[in-house]
ZALOKOL-343026 format. One record per residue (C-alpha): x negated, y negated, z; residue number from 0; residue in three letters. Coordinates in steps of 0.5 Angstrom, whole numbers. Each point is the difference from the previous one (the first is absolute). Example, Ala and Ser with C-alpha at 12.3 -4.5 7.8 and 13.67 -1.06 7.14 Angstrom:
BEGIN
(pt (-25; 9; 16); 0; "ALA")
(pt (-2; -7; -2); 1; "SER")
This chain:
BEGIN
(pt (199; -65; -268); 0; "UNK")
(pt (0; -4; 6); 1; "UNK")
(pt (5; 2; 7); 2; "UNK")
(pt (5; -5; -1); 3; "UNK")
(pt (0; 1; -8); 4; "UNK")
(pt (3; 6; 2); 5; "UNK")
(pt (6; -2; 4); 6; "UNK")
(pt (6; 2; -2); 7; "UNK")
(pt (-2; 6; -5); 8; "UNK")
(pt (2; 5; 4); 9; "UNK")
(pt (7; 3; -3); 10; "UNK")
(pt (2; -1; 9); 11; "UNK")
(pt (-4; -1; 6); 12; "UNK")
(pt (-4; 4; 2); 13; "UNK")
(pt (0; 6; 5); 14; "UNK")
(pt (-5; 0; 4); 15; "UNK")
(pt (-3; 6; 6); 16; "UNK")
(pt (-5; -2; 6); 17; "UNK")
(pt (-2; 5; 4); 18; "UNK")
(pt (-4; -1; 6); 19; "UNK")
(pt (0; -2; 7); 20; "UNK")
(pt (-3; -4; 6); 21; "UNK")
(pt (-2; -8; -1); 22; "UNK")
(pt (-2; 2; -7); 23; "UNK")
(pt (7; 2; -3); 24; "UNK")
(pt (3; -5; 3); 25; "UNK")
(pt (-4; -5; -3); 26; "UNK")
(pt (0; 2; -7); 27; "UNK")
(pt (8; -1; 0); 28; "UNK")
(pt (-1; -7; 2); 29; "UNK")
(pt (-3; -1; -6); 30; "UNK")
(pt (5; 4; -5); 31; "UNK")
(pt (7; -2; 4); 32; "UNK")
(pt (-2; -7; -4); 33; "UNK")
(pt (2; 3; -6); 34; "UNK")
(pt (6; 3; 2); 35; "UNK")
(pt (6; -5; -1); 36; "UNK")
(pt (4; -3; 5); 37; "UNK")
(pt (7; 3; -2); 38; "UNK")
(pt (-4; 7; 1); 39; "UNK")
(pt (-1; 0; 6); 40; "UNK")
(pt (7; 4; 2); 41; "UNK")
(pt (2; 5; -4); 42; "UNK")
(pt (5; -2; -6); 43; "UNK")
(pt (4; 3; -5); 44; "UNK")
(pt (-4; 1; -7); 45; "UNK")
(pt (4; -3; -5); 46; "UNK")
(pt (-1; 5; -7); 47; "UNK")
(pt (-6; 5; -1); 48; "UNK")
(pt (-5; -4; 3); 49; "UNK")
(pt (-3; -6; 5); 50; "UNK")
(pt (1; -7; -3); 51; "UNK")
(pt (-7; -1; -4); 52; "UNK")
(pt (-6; -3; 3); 53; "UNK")
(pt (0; -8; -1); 54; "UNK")
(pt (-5; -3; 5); 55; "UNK")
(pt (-6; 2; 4); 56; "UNK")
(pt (5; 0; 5); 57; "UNK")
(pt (4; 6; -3); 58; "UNK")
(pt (-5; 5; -3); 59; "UNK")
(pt (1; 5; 6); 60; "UNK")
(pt (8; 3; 0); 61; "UNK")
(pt (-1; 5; 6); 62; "UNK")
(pt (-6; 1; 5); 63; "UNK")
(pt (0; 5; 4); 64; "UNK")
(pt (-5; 2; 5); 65; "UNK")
(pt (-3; 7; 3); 66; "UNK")
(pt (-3; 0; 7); 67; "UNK")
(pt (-3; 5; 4); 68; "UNK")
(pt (4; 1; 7); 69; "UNK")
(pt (-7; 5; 4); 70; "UNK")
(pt (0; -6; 5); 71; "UNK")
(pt (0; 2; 7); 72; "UNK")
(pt (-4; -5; 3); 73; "UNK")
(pt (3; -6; 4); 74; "UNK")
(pt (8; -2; 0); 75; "UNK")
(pt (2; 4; -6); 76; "UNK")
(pt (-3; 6; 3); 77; "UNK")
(pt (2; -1; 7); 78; "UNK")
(pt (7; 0; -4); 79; "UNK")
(pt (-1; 6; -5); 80; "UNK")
(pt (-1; 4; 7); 81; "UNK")
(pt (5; -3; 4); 82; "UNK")
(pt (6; -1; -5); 83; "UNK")
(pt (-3; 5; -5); 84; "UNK")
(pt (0; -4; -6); 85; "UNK")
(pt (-4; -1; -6); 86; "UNK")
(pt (-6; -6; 3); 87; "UNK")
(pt (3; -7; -2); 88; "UNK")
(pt (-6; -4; -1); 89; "UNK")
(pt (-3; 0; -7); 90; "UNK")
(pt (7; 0; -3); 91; "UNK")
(pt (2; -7; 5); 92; "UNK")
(pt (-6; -2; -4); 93; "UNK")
(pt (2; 0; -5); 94; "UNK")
(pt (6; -3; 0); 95; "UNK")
(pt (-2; -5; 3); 96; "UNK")
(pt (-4; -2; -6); 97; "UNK")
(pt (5; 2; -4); 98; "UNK")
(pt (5; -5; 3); 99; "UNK")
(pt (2; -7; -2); 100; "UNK")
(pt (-1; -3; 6); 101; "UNK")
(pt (-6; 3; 2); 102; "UNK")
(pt (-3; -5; 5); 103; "UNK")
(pt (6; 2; 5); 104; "UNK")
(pt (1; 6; -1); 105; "UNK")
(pt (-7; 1; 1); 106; "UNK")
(pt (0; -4; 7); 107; "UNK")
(pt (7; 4; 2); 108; "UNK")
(pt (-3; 8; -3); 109; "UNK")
(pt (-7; -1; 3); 110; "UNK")
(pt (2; -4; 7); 111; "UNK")
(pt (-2; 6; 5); 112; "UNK")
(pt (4; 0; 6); 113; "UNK")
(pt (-6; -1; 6); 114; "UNK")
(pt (4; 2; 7); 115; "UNK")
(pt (5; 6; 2); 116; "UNK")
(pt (3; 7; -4); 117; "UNK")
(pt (-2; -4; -6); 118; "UNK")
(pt (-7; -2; 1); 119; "UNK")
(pt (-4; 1; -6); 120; "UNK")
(pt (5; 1; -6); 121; "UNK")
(pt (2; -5; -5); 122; "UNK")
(pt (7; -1; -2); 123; "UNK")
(pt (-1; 1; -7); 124; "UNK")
(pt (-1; 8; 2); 125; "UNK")
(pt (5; -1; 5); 126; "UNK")
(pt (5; -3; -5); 127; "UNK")
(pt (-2; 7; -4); 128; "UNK")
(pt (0; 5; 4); 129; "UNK")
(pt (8; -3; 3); 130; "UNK")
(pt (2; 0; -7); 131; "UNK")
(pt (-2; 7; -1); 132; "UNK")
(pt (4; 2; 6); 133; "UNK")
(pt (6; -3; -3); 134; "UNK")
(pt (-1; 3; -7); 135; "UNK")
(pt (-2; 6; 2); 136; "UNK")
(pt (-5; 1; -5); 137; "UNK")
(pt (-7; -3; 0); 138; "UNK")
(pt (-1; -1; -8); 139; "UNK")
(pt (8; -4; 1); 140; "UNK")
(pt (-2; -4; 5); 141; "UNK")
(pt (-6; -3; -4); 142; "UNK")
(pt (5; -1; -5); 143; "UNK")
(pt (4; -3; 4); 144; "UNK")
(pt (-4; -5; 2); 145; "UNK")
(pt (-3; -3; -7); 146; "UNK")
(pt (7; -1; -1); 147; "UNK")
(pt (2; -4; 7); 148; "UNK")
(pt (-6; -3; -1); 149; "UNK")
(pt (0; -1; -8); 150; "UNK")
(pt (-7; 1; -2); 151; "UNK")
(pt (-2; 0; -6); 152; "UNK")
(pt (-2; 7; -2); 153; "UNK")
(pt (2; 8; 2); 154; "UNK")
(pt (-5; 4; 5); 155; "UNK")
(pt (0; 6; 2); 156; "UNK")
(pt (-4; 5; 4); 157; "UNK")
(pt (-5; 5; -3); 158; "UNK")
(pt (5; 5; 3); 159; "UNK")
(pt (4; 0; 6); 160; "UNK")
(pt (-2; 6; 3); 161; "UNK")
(pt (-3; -1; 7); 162; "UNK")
(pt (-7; 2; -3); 163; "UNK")
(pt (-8; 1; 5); 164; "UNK")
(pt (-6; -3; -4); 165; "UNK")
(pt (-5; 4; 2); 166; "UNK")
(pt (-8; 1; -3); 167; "UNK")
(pt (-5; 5; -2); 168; "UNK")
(pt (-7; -4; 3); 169; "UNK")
(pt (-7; 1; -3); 170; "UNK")
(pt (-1; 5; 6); 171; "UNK")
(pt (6; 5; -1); 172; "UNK")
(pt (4; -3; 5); 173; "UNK")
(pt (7; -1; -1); 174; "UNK")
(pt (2; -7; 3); 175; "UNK")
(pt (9; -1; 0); 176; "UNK")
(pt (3; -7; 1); 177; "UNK")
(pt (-2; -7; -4); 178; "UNK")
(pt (-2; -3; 7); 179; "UNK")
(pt (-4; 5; 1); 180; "UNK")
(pt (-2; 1; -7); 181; "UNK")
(pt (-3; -8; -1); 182; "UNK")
(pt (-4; 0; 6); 183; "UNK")
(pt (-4; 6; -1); 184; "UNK")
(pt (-6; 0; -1); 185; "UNK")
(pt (-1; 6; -6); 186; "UNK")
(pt (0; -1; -7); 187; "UNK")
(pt (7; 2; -3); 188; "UNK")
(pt (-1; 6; -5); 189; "UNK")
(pt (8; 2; -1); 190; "UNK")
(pt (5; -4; 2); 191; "UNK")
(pt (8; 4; 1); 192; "UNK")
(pt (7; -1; 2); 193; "UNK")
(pt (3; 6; 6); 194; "UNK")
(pt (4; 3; -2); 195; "UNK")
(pt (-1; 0; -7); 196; "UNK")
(pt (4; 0; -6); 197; "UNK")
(pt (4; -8; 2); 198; "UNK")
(pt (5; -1; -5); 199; "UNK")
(pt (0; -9; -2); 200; "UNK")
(pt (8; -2; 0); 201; "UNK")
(pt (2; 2; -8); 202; "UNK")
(pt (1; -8; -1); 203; "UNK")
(pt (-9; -1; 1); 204; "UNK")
(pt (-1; 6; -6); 205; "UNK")
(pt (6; -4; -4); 206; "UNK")
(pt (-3; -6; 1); 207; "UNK")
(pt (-8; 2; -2); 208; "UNK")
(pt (4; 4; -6); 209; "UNK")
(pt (3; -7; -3); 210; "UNK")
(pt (-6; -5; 2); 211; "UNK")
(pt (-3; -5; -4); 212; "UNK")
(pt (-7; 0; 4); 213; "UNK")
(pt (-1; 3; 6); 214; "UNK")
(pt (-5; -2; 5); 215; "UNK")
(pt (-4; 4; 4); 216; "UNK")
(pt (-3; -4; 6); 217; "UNK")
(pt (-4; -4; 4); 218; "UNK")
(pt (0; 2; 6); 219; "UNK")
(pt (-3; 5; 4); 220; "UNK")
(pt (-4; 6; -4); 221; "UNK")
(pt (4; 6; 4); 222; "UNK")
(pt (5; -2; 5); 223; "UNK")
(pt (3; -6; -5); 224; "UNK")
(pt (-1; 3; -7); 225; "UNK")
(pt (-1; 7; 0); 226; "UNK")
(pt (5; 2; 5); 227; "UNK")
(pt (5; -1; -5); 228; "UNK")
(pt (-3; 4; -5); 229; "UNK")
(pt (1; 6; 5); 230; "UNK")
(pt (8; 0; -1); 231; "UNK")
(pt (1; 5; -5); 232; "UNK")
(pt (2; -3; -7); 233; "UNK")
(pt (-2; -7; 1); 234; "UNK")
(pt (-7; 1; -3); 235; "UNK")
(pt (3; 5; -5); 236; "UNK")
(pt (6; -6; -2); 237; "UNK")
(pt (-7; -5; -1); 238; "UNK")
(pt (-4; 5; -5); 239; "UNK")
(pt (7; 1; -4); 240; "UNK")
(pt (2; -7; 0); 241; "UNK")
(pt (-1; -5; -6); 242; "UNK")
(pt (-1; -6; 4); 243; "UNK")
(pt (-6; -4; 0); 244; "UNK")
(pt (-3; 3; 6); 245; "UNK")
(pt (-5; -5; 4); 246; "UNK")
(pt (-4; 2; 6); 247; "UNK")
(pt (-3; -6; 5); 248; "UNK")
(pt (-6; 1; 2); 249; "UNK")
(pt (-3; -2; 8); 250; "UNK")
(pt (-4; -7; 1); 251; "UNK")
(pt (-4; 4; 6); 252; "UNK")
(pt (-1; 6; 3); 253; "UNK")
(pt (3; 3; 5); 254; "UNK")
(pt (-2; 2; 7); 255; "UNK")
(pt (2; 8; 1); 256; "UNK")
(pt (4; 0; -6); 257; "UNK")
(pt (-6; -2; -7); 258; "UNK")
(pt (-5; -2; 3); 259; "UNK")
(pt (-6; 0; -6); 260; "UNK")
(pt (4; 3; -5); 261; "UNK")
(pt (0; -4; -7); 262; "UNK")
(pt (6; -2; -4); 263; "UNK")
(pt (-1; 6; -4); 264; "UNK")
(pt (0; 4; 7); 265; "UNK")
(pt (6; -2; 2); 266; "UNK")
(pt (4; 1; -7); 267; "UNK")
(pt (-4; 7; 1); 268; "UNK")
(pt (4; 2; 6); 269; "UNK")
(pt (7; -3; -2); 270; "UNK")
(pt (0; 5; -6); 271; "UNK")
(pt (-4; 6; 5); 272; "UNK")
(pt (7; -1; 4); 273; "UNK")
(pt (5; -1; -6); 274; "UNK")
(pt (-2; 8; -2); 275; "UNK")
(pt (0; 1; -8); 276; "UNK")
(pt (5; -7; -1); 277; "UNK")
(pt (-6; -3; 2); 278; "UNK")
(pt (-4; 0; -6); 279; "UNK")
(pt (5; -4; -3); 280; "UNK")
(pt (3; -5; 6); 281; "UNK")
(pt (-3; -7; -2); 282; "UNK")
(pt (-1; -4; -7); 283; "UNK")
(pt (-4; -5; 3); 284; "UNK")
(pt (-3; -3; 6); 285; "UNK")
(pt (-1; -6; 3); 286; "UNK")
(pt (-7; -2; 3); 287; "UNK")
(pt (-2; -7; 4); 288; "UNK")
(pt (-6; -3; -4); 289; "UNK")
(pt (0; -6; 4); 290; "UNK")
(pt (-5; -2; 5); 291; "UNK")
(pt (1; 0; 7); 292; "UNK")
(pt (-1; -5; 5); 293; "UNK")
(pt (-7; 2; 5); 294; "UNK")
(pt (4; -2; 6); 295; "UNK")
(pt (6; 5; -2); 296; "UNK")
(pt (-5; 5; -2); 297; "UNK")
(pt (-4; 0; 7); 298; "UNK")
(pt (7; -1; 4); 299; "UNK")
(pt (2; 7; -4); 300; "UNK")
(pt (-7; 3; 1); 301; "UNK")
(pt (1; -1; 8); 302; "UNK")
(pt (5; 7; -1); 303; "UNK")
(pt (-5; 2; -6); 304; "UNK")
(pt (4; -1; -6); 305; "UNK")
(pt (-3; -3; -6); 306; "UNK")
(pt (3; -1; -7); 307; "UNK")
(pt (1; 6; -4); 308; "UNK")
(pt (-5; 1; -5); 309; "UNK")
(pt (4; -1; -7); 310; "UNK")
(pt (-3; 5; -4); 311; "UNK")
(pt (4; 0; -7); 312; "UNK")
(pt (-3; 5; -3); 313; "UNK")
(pt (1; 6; 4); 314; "UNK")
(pt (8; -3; 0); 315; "UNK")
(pt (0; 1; -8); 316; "UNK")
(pt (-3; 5; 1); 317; "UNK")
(pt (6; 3; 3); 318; "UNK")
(pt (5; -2; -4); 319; "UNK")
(pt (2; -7; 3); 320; "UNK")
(pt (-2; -6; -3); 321; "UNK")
(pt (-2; -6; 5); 322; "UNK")
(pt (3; -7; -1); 323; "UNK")
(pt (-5; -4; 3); 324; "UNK")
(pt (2; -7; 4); 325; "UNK")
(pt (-1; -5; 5); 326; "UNK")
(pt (6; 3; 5); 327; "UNK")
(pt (-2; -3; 6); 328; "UNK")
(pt (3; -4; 6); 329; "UNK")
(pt (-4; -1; 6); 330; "UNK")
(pt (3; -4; 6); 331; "UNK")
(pt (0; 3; 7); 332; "UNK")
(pt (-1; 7; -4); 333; "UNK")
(pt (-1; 2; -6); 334; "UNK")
(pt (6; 2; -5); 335; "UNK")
(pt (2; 1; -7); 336; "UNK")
(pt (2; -7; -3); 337; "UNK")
(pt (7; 3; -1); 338; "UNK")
(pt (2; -6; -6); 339; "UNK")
(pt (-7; 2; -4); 340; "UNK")
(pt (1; 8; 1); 341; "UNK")
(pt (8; -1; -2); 342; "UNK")
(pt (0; -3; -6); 343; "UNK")
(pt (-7; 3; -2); 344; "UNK")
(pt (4; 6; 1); 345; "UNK")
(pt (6; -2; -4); 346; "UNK")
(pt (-5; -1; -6); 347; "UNK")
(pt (-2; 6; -1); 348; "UNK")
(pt (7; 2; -1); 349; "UNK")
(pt (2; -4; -4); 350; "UNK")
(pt (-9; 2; -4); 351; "UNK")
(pt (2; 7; -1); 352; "UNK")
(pt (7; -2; -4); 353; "UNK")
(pt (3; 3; 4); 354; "UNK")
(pt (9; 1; -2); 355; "UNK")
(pt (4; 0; 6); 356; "UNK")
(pt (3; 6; 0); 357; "UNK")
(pt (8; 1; -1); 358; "UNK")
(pt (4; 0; 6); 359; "UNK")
């Protein structure tokens, strides 16, 4: 049954979860805020048991909520983590940005760097975060907050909200601490941790995982992106138990100091290594470019020695993840996922595995 044959079966819209961090989480919301509906992007009142039905394309998703890792310590936010003693900004002004309804000046007024002064080298959109914390109080509160001033159309929370380090056991027994420090090291990741451990997510991140209709896993960067947040005790338990369609997004390129060399498979193999015994049950299915790309974009990557992840299918059903093969790329001054493909390809899976929304 064809995509939009589908539409309008739900019994409501649906609740979908993304987790992730960096550019990468933030341009997978760019695709999925195009099936949430206008009238939701501030929270209303419910009238009766559940959501209106789904009637269009534009209306299939009913709630969005992002999960996005907060271990940066680099640049303005953390300059503002260790001045101010607030969660790092960055990754969540990203995504609200992409969750915006004018995005384009949004984008423009949060990314605008200050270059000269006290404030020189923070970007306003941090800055805009890190004064409302200060007036909520409250971190989780502030982002809130924001959402609401800003009228997004979707919910974002932090992986947690306790102030975290990242820090990495090296494939020659060395412990490296900071996510700065982490990325440019030269060594090979073999355990990735949160210090100190035991982070609690914020209540509102399990229900959301526990309720959602698809949750999503990536892109984005293999450790400090994706993994991080399956650090946080109970997410990736909440994952494994969840009834949702549970969607992993492959990488397009290897990255430098992160999964350089690693194959589809391998990077999957290190998320569920991560996960603990929840991961032998975190994903239903992965994503995977099959597309060709370009032979200039392959030699502009490969200047940084990163190339195209080796798609081995066979190795991931081996491993109980079902590859859902495609063309998911977008190549323009760097190489994205095509958010509307990736999107609605997504949505398609969803709506595959018959699934019924579960009631509020």
């Amino acid at each position: 049954m064809s995509f939009l044959s589908q539409i309008g079966q739900a019994d409501r819209p649906l609740r979908v979860v993304a987790i992730g961090g960096g550019t990468g989480l933030s341009t997978l919301l760019r695709g999925l805020k195009q099936y949430v509906p206008i009238q939701d992007r501030r929270r209303r009142p419910r009238t009766g048991a559940n959501h209106p039905p789904a009637t269009s394309s534009s209306h299939l998703i009913g709630e969005l909520a992002a999960i996005v890792t907060v271990t940066d310590d680099g640049g303005s936010s953390g300059r503002l983590r260790d001045d101010l003693n607030i969660l790092p900004p960055g990754d969540i002004r990203n995504c609200m940005v992409a969750l915006s309804e004018d995005e384009y000046m949004l984008s423009k007024l949060f990314k605008y760097r200050f270059d000269q002064g006290e404030l020189q080298g923070h970007s306003f959109g941090n800055l805009f975060l890190a004064a409302l914390c200060h007036v909520t109080g409250d971190f989780a509160q502030a982002v809130q907050t924001s959402s609401h001033i800003l009228a997004i159309r979707g919910r974002i929370f932090p992986a947690t909200t306790q102030n975290v380090t990242l820090a990495a056991q090296m494939d020659d027994g060395s412990l490296v601490r900071g996510e700065t420090n982490i990325t440019q090291s030269k060594r090979t990741i073999i355990e990735l941790m949160l210090e100190p451990g035991g982070a609690d997510p914020l209540p509102e991140t399990l229900d959301a995982i526990a309720n959602a209709d698809l949750i999503t896993l990536g892109p984005g960067s293999l450790y400090t992106s994706l993994i991080t947040n399956l650090l946080v005790r109970g997410i990736p338990e909440a994952i494994a138990s969840s009834r949702a369609t549970r969607v992993l997004i492959c990488n397009l390129m290897t990255q430098a100091n992160e999964s350089l060399g690693l194959t589809a498979s391998q990077h999957i193999e290190k998320i569920l290594e991560h996960a603990g015994t929840a991961g032998k049950n975190l994903f239903d299915y992965a994503l995977v470019n099959a597309a060709p790309i370009s032979s200039a974009t392959l030699a502009q990557y490969a200047r940084e020695g990163q190339e195209p992840i080796v798609t081995d299918l066979e190795r991931i059903r081996e491993l109980g993840v079902e590859p859902v093969t495609g063309n998911f790329l977008h190549e323009g001054e760097v190489l994205r996922h095509d958010y509307d493909h990736v999107a609605q390809t997504l949505l398609e899976l969803c709506f595959s595995r018959s699934v019924t929304p579960q009631p509020v």
